[in-house]
N, C-alpha and C positions, 0 to 999 in steps of 0.2 A: 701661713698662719704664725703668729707671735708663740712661742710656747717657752714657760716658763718651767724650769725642773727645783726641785728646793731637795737637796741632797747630790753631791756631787761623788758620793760613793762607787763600789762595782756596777750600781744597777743603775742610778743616775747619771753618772758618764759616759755608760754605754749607750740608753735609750737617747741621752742628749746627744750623743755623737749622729746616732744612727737616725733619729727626726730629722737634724741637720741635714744629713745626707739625703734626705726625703725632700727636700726641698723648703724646709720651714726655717726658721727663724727662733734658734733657742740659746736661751743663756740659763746655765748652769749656776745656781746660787746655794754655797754652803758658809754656814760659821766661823768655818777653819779659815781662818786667814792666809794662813801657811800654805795649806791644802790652795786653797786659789792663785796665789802668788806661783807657785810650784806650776800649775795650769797655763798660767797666764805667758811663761815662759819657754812652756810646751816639753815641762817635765811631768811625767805620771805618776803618781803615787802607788800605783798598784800594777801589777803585771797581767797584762790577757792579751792572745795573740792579736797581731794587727790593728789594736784598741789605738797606740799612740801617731799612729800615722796617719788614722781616720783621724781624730782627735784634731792632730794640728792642718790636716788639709782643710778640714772644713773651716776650723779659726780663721786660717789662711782666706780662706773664700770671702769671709765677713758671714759666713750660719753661724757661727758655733761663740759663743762670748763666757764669759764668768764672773761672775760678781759675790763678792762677800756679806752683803746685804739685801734682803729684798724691798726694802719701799721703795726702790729708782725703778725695780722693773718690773714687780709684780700686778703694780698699775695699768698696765701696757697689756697685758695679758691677754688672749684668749682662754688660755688654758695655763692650768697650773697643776702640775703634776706634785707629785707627794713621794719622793722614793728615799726616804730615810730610815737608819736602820731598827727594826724590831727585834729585840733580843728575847730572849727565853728569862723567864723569871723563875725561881729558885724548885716553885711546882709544877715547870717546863709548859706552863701556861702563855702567852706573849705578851709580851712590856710594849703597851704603845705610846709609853712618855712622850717618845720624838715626835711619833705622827701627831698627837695631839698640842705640842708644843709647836710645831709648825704649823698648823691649822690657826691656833690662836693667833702665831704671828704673822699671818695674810691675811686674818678675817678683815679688818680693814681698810687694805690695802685694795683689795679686790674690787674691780666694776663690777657693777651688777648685769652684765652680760656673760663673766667667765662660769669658767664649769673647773672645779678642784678635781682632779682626778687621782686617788690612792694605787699609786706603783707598787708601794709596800706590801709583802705578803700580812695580808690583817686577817683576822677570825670571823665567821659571818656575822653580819649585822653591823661592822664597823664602820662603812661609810655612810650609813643612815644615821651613827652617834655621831660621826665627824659631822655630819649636815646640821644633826641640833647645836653643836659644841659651835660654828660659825653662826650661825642663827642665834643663839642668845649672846653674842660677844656681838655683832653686829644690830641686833635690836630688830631682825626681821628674817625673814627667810627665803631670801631672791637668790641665794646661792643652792648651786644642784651641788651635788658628790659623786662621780662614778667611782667605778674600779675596773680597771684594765692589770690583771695581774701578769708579773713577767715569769717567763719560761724559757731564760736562760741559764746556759750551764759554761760555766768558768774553762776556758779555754777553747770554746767554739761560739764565743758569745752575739759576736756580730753576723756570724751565719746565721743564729737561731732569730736574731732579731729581723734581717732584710729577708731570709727564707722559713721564716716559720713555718709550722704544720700548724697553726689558726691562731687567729687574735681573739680574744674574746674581751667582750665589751660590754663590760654590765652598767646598765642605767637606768633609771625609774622613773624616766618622763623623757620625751619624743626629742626635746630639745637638747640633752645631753646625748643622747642615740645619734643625732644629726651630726652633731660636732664630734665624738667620738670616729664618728666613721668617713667627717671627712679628714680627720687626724691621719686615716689610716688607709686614706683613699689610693696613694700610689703603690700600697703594698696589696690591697684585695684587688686594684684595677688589674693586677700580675696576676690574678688568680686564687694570694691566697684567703678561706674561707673566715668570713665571720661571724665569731657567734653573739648574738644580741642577745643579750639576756638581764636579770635585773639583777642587781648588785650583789646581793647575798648567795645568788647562783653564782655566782662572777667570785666570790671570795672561796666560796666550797669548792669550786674546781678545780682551782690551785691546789687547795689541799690534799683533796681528794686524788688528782694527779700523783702530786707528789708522793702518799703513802702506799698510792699502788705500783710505782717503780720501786721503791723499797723493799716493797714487798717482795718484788720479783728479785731483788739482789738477796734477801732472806732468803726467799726459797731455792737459789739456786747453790748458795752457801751451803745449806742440808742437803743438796741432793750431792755437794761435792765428798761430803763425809760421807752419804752411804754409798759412794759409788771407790770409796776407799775400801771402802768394808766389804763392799762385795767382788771388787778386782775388776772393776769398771772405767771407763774415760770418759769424765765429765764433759770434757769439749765434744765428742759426739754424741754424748747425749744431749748434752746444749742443742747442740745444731739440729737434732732428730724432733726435737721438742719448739726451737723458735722457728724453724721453717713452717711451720702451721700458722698461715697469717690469721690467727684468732689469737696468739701467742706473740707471736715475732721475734724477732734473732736480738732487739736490745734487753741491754742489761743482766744479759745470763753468761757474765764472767763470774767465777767465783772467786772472794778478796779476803781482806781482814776484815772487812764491815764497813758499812759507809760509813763517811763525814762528809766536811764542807758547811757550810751557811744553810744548806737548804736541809737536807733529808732529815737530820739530827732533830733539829729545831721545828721543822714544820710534823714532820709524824708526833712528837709530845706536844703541841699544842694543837694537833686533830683531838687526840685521846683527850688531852683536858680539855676541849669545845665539847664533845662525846659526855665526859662526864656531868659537865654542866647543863646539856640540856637532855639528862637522862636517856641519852642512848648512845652507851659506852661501844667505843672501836675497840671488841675484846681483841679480834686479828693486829691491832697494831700494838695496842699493848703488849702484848708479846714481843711484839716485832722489835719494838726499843728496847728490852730487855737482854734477848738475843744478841743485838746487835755489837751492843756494849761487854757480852760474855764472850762473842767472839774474839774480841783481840785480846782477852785476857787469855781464851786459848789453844789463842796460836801462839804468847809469848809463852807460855807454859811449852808449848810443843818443839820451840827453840832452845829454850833452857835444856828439854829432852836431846833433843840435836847436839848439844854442845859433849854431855859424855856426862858421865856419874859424877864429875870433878869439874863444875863450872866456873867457879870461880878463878879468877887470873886471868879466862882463857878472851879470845879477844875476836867479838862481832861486828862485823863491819853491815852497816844498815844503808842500801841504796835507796833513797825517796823518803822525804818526813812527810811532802806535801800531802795532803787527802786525797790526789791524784793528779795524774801529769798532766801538764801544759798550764799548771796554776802555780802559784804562789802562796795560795792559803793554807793553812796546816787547821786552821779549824775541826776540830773533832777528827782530827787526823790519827789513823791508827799508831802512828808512829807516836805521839803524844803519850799514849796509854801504854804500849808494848816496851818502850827505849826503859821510864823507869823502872819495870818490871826485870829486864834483862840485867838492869845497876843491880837491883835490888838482890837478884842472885849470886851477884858478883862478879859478873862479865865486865867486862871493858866494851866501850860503843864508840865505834867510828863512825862517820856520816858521811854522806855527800847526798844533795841534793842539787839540781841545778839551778832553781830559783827562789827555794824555802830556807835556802839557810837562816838568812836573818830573822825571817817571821818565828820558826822554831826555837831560835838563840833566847826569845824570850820566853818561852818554855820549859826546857831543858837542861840542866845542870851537867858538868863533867863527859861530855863529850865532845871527843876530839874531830876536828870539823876537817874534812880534806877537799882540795880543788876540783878533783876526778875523781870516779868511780874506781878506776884503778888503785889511787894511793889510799883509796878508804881501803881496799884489797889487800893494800901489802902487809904481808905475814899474821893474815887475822885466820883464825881457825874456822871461821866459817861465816860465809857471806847473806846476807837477806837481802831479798827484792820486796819493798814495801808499797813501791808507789811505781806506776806504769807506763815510768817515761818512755818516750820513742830512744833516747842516745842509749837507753840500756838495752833492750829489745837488741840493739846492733853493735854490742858489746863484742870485742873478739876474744873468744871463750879461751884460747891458747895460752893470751896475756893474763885471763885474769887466773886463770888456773895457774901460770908460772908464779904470780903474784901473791897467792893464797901458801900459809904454812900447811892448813889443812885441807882437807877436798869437799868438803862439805858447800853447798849451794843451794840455799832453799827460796824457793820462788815463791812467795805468796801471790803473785798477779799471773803467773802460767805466762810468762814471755818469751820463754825459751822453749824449741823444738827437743823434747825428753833425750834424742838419739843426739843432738848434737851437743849435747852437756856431758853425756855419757862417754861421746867421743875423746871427747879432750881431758877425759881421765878423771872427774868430776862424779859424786856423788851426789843424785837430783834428787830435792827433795819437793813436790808441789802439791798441787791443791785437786784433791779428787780425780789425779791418776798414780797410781801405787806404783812405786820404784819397779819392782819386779814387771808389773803392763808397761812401765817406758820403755825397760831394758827389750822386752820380747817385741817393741815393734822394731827396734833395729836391723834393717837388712843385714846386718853383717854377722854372721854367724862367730859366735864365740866371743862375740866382742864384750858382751856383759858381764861373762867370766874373768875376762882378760882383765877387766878394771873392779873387780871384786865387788858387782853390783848384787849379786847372787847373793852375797852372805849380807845385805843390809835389811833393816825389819822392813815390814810391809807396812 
């Protein structure tokens, strides 16, 4: 099949790679000149595991093309997908400028046998506007609209696309259902399940998806704090509560609060769909509120970490990104927490492994190091922001010789409590209390030894 993507962004490159590799026949067309050129080269503008090697294999093959214009290809069409980006507008409602800007500029282009399909997360009702919005630009109405929303997550992204847990394929006439689902024939011919449904189910389930993983990162966030309070371990209670497959084991790490492209953006534009069609998401309003208090306090909880006399003293911040294996800093905790800690008068060192740059446009007066180590050297106390694997297998000896002070506070829980303790290190984490780290250590007296005993709870 010919398929056409119009946005060559995170979701338009991936999906375009990964059709390609389905067997189809797609070219990637964006505005950006640069951006294309940069493609065309088989340089990537954005970072996600394994994304550039799919990318340039398939080019390689002759699936995979890119163009900066679409009237040479959009003609050609079977399908013409939509994955450009939707940003939040100022009453965290959605901007669908792009979508709508690219619709105008395919309507026509388009035979009258393709089918437009919206990749873009949109609001319901949106690909039934986008159907009229092509229909009175073109003077008729032989064009369908589906939406096929995606449900990838940044840095596993081509696993979720060739192994999803289901496609869902919203369409409102049998003929877009047809070609939708032979779009996606060699991925259900493997088993996995399709939901057919009509468009505006097809847009709500996105969302709807999306606010109730959030939710589960909310709620697991509160139960990290009372399980402070009450001299409890979060991670087994995590585990006691997601092994109940009515529940499940994802998403009940406890963090500084989400970000990224999706959770931020799609839960305030559930809440304003909610409000607009009188039946307000009181559960998620809250939920964005939260979410947003959270990392103001955990930097408050750092600021407390640093001693009565913060100023001077100097933090070293491992991770900017919103989470490991990305590159986006998007509503990234580190974004809200970094000025907060200037603002008290700390000093902030960084390392990240692949957000430097992104963040650099962010962030004023910190000092950027190559390794997690040299962010380490002689800072009075170190933070874990973001959940790389290279930290996770950090050797606690070095960073501990590295550090002026002992202080180590893990907002991601990546380190085992005893072997932070071990290496002479004061833990500070997320919904298990200093004093339950120290008592699980087998080694009697060892919590003493390293003055974990006299630290607050």
């Amino acid at each position: 099949m010919n398929i056409v993507i119009i946005g060559a962004g995170y979701v338009g490159l991936t999906t375009g790679a990964c059709l390609a590799d389905l067997g189809h026949g797609v070219t990637c067309v964006d505005l950006d000149a640069e951006r294309i050129a940069q493609l065309v080269h088989g340089r990537m503008p954005i970072f996600e595991p394994g994304l550039a090697e799919l990318v340039r294999m398939q080019a390689a093959a002759g699936h995979l093309h890119f163009a900066s214009r679409p009237d040479t290809v959009v003609p050609l069409a079977d399908v013409v997908f939509i994955a450009v980006g939707t940003p939040a507008r100022e009453d965290g409602d959605t901007d669908l400028t792009h979508v709508e800007a690219a619709a105008r500029d395919i309507a026509l282009l388009l035979r009258s046998e393709a089918l437009v399909v919206l990749k873009s997360t949109v609001p319901a009702g949106t690909a039934r506007r986008i159907r009229q919005l092509i229909a009175r630009r073109r003077g008729n109405s032989d064009i369908a609209v589906a939406s096929n929303p995606e449900f990838l997550r940044e840095g596993s992204a081509i696993a979720d696309f060739l192994g999803a847990d289901r496609i869902v394929a919203g369409a409102d006439d049998e003929a877009s259902r047809a070609l939708l689902e032979e779009v996606y024939e060699p991925l259900t011919g493997n088993g996995i399940p399709l939901v057919s449904t009509s468009t505006v189910n097809a847009e709500l389930v996105k969302y709807a998806a999306n606010a109730f993983l959030a939710l589960k990162i909310g709620f697991i966030n509160d139960v990290a704090n009372l399980c402070e309070r009450a001299g409890a371990d979060v991670s087994d209670v995590a585990r006691g509560i997601g092994l109940d497959k009515r529940i499940g084991t994802a998403f009940l790490m406890p963090g500084p609060g989400f970000g990224g492209s999706c959770f931020p953006k799609d839960t305030r534009s559930f809440v304003q769909t909610g409000r607009r069609l009188a039946a307000r998401q009181h559960l998620i309003e809250e939920l964005v509120d939260k979410n947003e208090a959270r990392k103001r306090e955990l930097a408050r909880r750092i600021i407390r970490e640093a001693g009565d006399k913060p100023a001077g003293k100097t933090v070293a911040v491992l991770g900017v990104a919103f989470k490991g294996n990305t590159d986006d800093v998007r509503e990234s905790a580190a974004l809200t927490i970094i000025p907060l800690l200037q603002r008290a008068g700390l000093k902030v060192r960084a390392h990240d492994p692949k957000a430097r740059a992104a963040a650099s446009e962010y962030l004023e007066d910190v000092e950027w190091r190559a390794t997690a180590y040299q962010a380490a050297e002689r800072a009075d106390l170190t933070v874990v922001l973001t959940d790389w694997a290279e930290y996770r297998d950090l050797d606690l000896r070095r960073l501990s010789g590295a550090m002026a002070g002992q202080t180590l506070v893990d907002f991601r829980n990546v380190f085992e409590p005893s072997e932070v303790i071990r290496h002479g290190l004061r833990y500070v984490s997320l919904g298990r209390p200093p004093m339950a780290a120290a008592n699980r250590s087998a080694r009697a007296g060892l919590a003493e030894r390293v003055g974990i005993a006299a630290s607050p709870a």
